[in-house]
MARKE-384379 format. One line per field, with one value per residue (C-alpha): x, y, z; residue in three letters; residue number from 1. Coordinates in nm, 3 decimals. Example, Ala and Ser with C-alpha at 12.3 -4.5 7.8 and 13.67 -1.06 7.14 Angstrom:
<rs>
x <- c(1.230:1.367)
y <- c(-0.450:-0.106)
z <- c(0.780:0.714)
aa <- c(ALA:SER)
i <- c(1:2)
</rs>
This chain:
<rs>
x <- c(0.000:0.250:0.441:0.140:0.106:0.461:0.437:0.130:0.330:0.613:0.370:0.115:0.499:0.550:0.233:0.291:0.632:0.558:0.187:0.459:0.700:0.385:0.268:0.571:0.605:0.266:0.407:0.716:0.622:0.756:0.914:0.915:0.996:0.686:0.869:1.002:0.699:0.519:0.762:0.750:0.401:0.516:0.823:0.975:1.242:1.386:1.624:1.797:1.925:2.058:1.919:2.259:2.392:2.463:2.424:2.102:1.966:2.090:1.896:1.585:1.402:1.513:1.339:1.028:0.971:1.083:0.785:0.601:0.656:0.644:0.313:0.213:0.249:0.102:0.422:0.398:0.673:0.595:0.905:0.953:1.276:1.379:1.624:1.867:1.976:1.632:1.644:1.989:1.895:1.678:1.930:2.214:1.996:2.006:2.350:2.346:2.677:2.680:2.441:2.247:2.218:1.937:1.775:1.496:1.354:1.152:1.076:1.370:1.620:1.763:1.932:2.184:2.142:2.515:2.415:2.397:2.138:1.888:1.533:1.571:1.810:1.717:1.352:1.518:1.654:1.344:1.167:1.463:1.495:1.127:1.077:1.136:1.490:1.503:1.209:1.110:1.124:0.834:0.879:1.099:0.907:0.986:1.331:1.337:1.180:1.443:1.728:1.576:1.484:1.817:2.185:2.347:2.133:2.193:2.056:2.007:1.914:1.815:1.658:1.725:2.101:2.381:2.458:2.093:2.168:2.464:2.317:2.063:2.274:2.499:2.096:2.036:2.347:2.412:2.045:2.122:2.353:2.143:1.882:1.872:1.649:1.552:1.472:1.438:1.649:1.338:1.295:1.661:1.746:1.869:2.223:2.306:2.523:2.564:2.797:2.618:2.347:2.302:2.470:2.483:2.505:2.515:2.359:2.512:2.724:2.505:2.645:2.645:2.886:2.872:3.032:3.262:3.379:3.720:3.798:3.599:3.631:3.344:2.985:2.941:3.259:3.219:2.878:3.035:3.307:3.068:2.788:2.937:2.877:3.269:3.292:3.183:3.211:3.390:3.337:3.458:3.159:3.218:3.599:3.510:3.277:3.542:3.720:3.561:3.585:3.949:3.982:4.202:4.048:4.182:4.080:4.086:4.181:4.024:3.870:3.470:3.454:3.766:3.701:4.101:4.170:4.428:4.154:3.847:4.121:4.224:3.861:3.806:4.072:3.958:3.632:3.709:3.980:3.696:3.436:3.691:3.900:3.647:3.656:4.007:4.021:3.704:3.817:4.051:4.000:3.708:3.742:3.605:3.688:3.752:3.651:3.889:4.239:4.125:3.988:4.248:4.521:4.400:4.292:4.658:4.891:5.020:4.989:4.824:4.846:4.556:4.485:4.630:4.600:4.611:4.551:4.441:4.462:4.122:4.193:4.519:4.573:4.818:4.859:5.030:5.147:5.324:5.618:5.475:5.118:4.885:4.872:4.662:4.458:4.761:4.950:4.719:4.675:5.042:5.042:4.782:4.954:5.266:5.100:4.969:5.276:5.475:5.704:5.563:5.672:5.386:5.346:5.233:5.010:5.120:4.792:4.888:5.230:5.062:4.844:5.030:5.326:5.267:5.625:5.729:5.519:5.588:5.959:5.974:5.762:5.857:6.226:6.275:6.030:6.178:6.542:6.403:6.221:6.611:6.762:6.505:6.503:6.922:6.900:6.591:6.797:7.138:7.104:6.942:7.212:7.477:7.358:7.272:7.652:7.796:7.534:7.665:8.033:7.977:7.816:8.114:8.324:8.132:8.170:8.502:8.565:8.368:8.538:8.842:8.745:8.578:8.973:9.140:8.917:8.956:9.317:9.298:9.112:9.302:9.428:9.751:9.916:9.798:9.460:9.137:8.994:8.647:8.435:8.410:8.067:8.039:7.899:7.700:7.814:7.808:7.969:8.258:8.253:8.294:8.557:8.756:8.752)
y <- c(0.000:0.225:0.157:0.198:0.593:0.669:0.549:0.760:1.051:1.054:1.012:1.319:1.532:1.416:1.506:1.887:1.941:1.850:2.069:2.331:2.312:2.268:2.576:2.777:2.697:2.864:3.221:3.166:3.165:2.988:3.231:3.182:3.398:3.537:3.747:3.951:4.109:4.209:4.227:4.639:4.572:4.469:4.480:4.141:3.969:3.697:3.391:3.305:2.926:2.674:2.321:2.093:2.401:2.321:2.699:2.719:2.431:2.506:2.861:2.676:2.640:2.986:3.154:2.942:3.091:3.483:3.417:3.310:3.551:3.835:3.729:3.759:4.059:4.224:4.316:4.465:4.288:3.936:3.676:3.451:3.208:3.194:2.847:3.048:2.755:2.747:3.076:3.151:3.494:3.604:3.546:3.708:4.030:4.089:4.012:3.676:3.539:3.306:3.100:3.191:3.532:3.758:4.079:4.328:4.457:4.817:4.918:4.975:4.927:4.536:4.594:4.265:4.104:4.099:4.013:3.702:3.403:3.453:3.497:3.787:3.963:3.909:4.062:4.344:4.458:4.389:4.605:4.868:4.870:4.843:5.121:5.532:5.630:5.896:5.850:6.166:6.194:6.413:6.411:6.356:6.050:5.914:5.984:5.781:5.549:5.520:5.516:5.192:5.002:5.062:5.059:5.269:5.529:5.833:6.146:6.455:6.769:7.081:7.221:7.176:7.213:7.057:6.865:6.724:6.594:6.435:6.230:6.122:5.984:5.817:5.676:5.532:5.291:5.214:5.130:4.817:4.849:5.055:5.332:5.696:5.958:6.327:6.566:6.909:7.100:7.085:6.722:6.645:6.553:6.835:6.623:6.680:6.999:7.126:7.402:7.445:7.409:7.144:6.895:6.468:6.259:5.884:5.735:5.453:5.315:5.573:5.875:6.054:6.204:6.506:6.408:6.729:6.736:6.886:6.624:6.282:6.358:6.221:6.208:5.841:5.703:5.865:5.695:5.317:5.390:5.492:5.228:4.996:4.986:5.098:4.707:4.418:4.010:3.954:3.673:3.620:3.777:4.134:4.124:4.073:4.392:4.591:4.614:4.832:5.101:5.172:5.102:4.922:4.659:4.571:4.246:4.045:3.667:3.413:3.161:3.240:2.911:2.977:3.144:3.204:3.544:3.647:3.523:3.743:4.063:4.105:4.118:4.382:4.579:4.607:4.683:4.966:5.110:5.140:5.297:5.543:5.627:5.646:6.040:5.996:5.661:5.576:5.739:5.513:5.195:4.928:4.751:4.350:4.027:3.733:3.353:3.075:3.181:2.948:3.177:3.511:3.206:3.132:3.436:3.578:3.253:3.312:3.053:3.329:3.194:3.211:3.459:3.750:4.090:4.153:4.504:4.428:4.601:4.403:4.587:4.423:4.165:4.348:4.292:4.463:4.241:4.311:4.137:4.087:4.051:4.324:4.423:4.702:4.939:5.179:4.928:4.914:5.276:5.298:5.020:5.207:5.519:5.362:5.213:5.561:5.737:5.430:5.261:4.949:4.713:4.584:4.189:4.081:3.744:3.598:3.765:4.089:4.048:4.026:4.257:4.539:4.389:4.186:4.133:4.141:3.870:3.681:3.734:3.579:3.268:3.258:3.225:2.954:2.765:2.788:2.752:2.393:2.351:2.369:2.161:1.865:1.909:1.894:1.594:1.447:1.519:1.431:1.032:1.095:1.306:1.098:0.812:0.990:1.134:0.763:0.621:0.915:0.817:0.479:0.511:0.778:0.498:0.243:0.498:0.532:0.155:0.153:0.463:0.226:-0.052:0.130:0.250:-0.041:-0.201:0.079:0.057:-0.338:-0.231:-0.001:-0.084:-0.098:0.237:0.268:0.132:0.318:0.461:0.301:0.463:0.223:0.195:0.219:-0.187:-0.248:-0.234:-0.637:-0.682:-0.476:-0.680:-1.017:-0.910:-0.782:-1.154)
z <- c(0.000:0.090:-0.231:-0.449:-0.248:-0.353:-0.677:-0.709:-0.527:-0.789:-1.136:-0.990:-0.928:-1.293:-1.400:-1.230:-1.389:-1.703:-1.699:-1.615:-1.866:-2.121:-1.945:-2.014:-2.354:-2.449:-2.363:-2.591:-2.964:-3.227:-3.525:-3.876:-4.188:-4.118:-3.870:-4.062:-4.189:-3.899:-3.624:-3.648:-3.473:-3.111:-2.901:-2.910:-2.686:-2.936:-2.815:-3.125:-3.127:-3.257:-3.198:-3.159:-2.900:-2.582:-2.417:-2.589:-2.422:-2.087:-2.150:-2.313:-1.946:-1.785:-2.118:-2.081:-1.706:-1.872:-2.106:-1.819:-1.655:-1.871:-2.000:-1.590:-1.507:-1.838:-2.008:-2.337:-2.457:-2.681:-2.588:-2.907:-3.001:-3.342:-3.530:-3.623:-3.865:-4.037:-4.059:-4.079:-4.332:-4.094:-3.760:-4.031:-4.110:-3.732:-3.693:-3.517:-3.528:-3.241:-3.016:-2.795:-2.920:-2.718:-2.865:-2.792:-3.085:-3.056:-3.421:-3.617:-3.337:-3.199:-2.903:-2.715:-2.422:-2.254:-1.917:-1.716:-1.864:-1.532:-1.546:-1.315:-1.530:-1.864:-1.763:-1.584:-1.920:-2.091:-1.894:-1.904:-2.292:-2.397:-2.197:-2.255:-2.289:-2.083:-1.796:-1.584:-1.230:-1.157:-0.772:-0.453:-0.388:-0.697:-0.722:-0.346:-0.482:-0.789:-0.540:-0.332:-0.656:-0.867:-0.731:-1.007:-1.233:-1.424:-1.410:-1.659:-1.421:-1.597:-1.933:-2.280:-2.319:-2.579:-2.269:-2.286:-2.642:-2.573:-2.263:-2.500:-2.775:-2.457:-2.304:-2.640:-2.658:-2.300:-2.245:-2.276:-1.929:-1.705:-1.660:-1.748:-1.562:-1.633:-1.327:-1.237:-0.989:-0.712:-0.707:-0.638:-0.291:-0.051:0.030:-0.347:-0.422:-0.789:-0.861:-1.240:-1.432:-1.629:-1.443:-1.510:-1.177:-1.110:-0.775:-0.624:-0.320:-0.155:-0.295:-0.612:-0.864:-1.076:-1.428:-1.502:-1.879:-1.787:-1.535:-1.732:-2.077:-2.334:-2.155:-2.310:-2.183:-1.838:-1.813:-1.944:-1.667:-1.372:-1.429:-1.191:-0.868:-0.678:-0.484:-0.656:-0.628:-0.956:-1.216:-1.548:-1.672:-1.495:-1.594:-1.946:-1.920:-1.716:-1.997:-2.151:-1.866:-1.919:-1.492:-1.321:-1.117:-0.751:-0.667:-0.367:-0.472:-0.239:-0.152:0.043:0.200:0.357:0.711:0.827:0.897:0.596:0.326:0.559:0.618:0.220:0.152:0.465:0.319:-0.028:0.078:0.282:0.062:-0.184:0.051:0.231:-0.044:-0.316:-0.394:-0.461:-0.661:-0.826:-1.183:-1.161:-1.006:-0.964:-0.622:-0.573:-0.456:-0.666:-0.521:-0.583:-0.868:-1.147:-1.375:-1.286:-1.368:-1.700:-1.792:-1.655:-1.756:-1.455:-1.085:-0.847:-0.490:-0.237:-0.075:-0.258:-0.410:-0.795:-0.947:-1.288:-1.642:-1.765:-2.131:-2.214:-1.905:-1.773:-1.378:-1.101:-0.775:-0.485:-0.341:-0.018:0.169:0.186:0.575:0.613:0.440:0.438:0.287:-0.041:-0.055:-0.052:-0.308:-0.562:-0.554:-0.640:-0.937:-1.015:-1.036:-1.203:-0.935:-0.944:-1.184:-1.448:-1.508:-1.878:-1.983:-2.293:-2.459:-2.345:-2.520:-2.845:-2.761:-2.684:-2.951:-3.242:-3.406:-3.014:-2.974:-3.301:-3.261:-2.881:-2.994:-3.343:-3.263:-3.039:-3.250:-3.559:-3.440:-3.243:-3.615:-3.782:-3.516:-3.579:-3.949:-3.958:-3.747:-3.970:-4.292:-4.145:-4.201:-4.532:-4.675:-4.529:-4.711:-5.035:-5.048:-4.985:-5.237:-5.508:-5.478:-5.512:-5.829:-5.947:-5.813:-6.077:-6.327:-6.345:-6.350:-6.638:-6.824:-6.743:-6.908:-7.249:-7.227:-7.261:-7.488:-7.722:-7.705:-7.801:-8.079:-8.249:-8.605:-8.756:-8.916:-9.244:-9.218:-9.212:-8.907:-8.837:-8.536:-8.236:-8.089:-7.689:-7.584:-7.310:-6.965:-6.915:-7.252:-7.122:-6.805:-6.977:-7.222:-6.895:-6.754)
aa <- c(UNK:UNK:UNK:UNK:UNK:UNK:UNK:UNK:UNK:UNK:UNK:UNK:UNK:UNK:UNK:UNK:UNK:UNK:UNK:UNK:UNK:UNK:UNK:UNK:UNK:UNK:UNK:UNK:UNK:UNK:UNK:UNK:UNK:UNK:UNK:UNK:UNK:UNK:UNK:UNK:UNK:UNK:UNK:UNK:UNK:UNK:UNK:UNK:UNK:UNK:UNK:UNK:UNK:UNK:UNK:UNK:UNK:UNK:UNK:UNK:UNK:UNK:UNK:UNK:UNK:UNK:UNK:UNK:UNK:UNK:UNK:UNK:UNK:UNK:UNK:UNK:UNK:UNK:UNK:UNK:UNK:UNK:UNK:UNK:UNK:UNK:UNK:UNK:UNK:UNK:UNK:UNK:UNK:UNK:UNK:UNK:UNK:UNK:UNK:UNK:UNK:UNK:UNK:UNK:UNK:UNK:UNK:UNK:UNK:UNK:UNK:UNK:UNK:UNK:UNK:UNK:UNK:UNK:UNK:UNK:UNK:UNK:UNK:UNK:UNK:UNK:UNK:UNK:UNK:UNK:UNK:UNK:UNK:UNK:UNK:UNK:UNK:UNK:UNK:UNK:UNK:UNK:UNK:UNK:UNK:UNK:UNK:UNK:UNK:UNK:UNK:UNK:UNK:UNK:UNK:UNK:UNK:UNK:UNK:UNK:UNK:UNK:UNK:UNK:UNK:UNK:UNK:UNK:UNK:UNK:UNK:UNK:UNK:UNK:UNK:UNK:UNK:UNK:UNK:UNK:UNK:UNK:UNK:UNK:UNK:UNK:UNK:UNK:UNK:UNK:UNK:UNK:UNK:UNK:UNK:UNK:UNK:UNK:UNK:UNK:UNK:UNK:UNK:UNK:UNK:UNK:UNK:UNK:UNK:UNK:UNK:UNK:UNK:UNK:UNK:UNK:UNK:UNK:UNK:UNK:UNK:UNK:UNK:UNK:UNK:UNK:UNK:UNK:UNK:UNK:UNK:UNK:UNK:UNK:UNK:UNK:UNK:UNK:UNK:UNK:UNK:UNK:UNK:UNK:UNK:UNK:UNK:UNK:UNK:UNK:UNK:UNK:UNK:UNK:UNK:UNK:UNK:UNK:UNK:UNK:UNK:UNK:UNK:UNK:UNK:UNK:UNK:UNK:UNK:UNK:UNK:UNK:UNK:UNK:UNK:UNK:UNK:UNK:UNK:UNK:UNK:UNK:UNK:UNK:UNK:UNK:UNK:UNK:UNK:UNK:UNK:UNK:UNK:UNK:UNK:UNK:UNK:UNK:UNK:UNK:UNK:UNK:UNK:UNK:UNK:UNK:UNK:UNK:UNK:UNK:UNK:UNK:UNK:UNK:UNK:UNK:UNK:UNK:UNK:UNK:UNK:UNK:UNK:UNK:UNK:UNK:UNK:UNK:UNK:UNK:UNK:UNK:UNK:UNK:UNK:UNK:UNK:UNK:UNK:UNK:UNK:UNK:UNK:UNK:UNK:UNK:UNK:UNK:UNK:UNK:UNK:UNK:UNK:UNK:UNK:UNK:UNK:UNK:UNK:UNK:UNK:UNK:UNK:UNK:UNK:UNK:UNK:UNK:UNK:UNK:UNK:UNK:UNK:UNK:UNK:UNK:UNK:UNK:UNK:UNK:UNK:UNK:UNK:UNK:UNK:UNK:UNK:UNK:UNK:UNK:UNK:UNK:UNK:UNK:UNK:UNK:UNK:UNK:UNK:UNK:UNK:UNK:UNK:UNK:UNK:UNK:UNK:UNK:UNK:UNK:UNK:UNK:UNK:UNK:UNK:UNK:UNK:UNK:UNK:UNK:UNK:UNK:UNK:UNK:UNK:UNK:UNK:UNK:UNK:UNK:UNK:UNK:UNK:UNK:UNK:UNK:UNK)
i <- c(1:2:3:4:5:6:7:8:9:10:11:12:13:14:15:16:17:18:19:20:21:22:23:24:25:26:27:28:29:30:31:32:33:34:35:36:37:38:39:40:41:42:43:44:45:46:47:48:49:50:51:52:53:54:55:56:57:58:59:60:61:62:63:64:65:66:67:68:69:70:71:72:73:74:75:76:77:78:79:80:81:82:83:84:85:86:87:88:89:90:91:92:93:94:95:96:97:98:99:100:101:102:103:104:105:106:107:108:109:110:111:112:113:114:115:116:117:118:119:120:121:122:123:124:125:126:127:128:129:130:131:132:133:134:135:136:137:138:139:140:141:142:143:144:145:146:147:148:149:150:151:152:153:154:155:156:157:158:159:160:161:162:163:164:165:166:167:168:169:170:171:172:173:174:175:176:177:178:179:180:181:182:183:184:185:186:187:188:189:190:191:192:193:194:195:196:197:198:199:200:201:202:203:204:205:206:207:208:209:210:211:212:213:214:215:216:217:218:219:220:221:222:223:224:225:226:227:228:229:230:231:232:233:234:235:236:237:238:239:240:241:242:243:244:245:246:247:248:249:250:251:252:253:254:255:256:257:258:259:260:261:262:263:264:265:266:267:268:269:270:271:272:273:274:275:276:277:278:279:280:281:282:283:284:285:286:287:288:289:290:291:292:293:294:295:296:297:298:299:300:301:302:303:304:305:306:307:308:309:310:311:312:313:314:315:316:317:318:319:320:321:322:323:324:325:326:327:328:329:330:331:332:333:334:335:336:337:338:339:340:341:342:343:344:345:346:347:348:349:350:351:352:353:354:355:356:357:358:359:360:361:362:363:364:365:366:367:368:369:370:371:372:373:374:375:376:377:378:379:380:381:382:383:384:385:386:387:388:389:390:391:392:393:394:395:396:397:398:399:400:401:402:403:404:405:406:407:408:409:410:411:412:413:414:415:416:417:418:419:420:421:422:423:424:425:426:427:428:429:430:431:432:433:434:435:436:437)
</rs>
């Protein structure tokens, strides 16, 4: 009896799960050519695959429950997945090169998913993209309300300005990263201090910063560089987009399961380096922490111990370390500035050598490989040659026997003075042989 319940138990779970999954499905269309045509008349979010991809697979349930979801809570936007090898002029025409490949189409404009494959996430930036580009804060409440909901956002405060059009062109690429705001001077928070009018801030860590065009350069590239929060827990995925900020990233190397003191203290110090020293460092620097050294090893070439401190050049792998332990917060500040000013000595990957050097590059792998190449060709050849050399003088060796031999014979056959000359013909090699014996 009891055996019979569980067996019921596990087929009704069965039943559930797969209800679910059938359930999910429903809110993600199929797309065909027909696509094309009539896309224009919604916003889409569009999971182009490939069937035999592995990826694609692993993100075929997570977009079942963003369809789900999306359909839920009333979203305007349709979710849809697309065979990008049916359909491979269709994937092409919105520049699919590689699988899974996420975009949100509004109208004329296909904007890609970079982030992390999570439910959570890949709705956040539907919901960010389909949405206006530049969304007003009409109130004090609302701008609260802002701060609690996002960690990092961007605001334009003031009136129409050539400032204004430039944080609109930056809005309408880095959409796809994080959210852009308009407000007026009255409904900005009384902490916030402007010396001018317009002004561009970003919220996060619980403070602001005013971008200043002297100071920051392009308005775009400020914004890419700031839309990080200043302490992060780093993965490969972050690094990757780190590189485009032009920062150096100070990173904390250890291992989270680890409870010991050193691995704890590097992370304490980072962390408060990058909270107290933030005014002074953050146009510079990105602070985080790094668990376990097996991706900063490969992505370095290098055997990173654990704990430790790296200070990281994520454009060109470049890396900074120090010769001894980190012991104090005064210690890396010391250490940072010294990188700053140039007394610190900078480590290159292999991939930064190439990089940063091509011939370089070529020239230190090219030469040892192609005088090893020589040495095993000369000692490849060697035998061969030998034996060719010893094979060609014994033939010369034959030769001249030979030219001996037509000699002699010639001499045997020469006729008395007085007689006519007759022209000997050359015999065979054998016939010459026997006449010798």
């Amino acid at each position: 009896m009891a055996a019979w319940k569980s067996w019921a138990a596990l087929r009704l779970c069965a039943t559930v799960v797969l209800l679910d999954m059938v359930v999910c499905k429903g809110f993600v269309e199929d797309l065909d050519e027909s696509f094309k045509e009539n896309r224009n008349d919604d916003i889409w979010l569009v999971d182009f695959y490939a069937p035999w991809c592995g990826h694609c697979k692993k993100l075929e349930p997570i977009w079942n429950e963003v369809g789900l979801e999306m359909k839920s809570i009333g979203s305007p936007v349709k979710v849809g997945k697309m065979d990008a090898t049916s359909y491979s002029s269709i994937a092409s025409e919105f520049g699919v090169r590689g699988y899974p490949t996420i975009k949100l189409l509004k109208g004329d404009l296909a904007y890609n998913y970079r982030g992390p494959r999570t439910k959570d996430d890949i709705i956040e930036f539907a919901h960010r993209v389909s949405g206006a580009l530049i969304r007003p804060l009409p109130s004090q409440q609302m701008f609260e309300h802002m701060q609690k909901r996002h960690r990092v956002f961007f605001v334009y405060i003031g009136g129409e300005s050539p400032l204004k059009e430039k944080y609109i062109d930056a809005a309408s690429e880095l959409i796809v990263y994080t959210y852009f705001f308009s407000a007026s001077e009255e409904v900005v928070p009384e902490y916030v201090t402007l010396k001018e009018m317009p002004a561009v801030l970003v919220f996060k860590d619980e403070t602001y910063f005013v971008y200043d065009e002297y100071e920051d350069g392009d308005l775009s590239s400020w914004i890419n560089r700031e839309r990080f929060q200043n302490y992060l827990a780093m993965d490969g995925f972050l690094l990757y987009e780190l590189g485009d900020t032009g920062k150096l990233v100070a990173l904390a190397v250890i291992d989270e399961k680890n409870t010991s003191v050193e691995h704890t203290r590097l992370k304490s110090i980072i962390q408060e380096v990058a909270r107290d020293y933030r005014d002074l460092f953050h146009r510079d620097f990105q602070f985080g922490h790094m668990d376990g050294n097996d991706y900063i090893n490969t992505l370095l070439m290098d055997e990173l111990t654990v704990p430790t401190v790296v200070v990281l050049n994520t454009s060109n792998q470049q890396y900074f370390l120090l010769d001894r332990q980190i012991k104090n917060v005064e210690d890396m500040v010391q250490f940072i500035n010294n990188i700053l000013d140039g007394t610190v000595e900078v480590s290159c990957s292999l991939l930064s050598i190439f990089k940063s050097s091509p011939l370089m590059g070529c020239f230190l792998f090219g030469l040892p490989l192609g005088v090893i190449s020589i040495m095993c060709y000369g000692i490849y050849t060697a035998d061969t040659d030998g034996g060719y050399i010893e094979e060609r003088y014994e033939v010369s060796k034959s030769e001249n026997e030979n030219q001996e031999h037509i000699e002699e014979s010639k001499e045997q056959q020469e006729p008395s003075s007085g007689a006519s000359v007759v022209p000997t013909v050359q015999e065979p090699k054998d016939v010459l042989e026997k006449k010798k014996d």
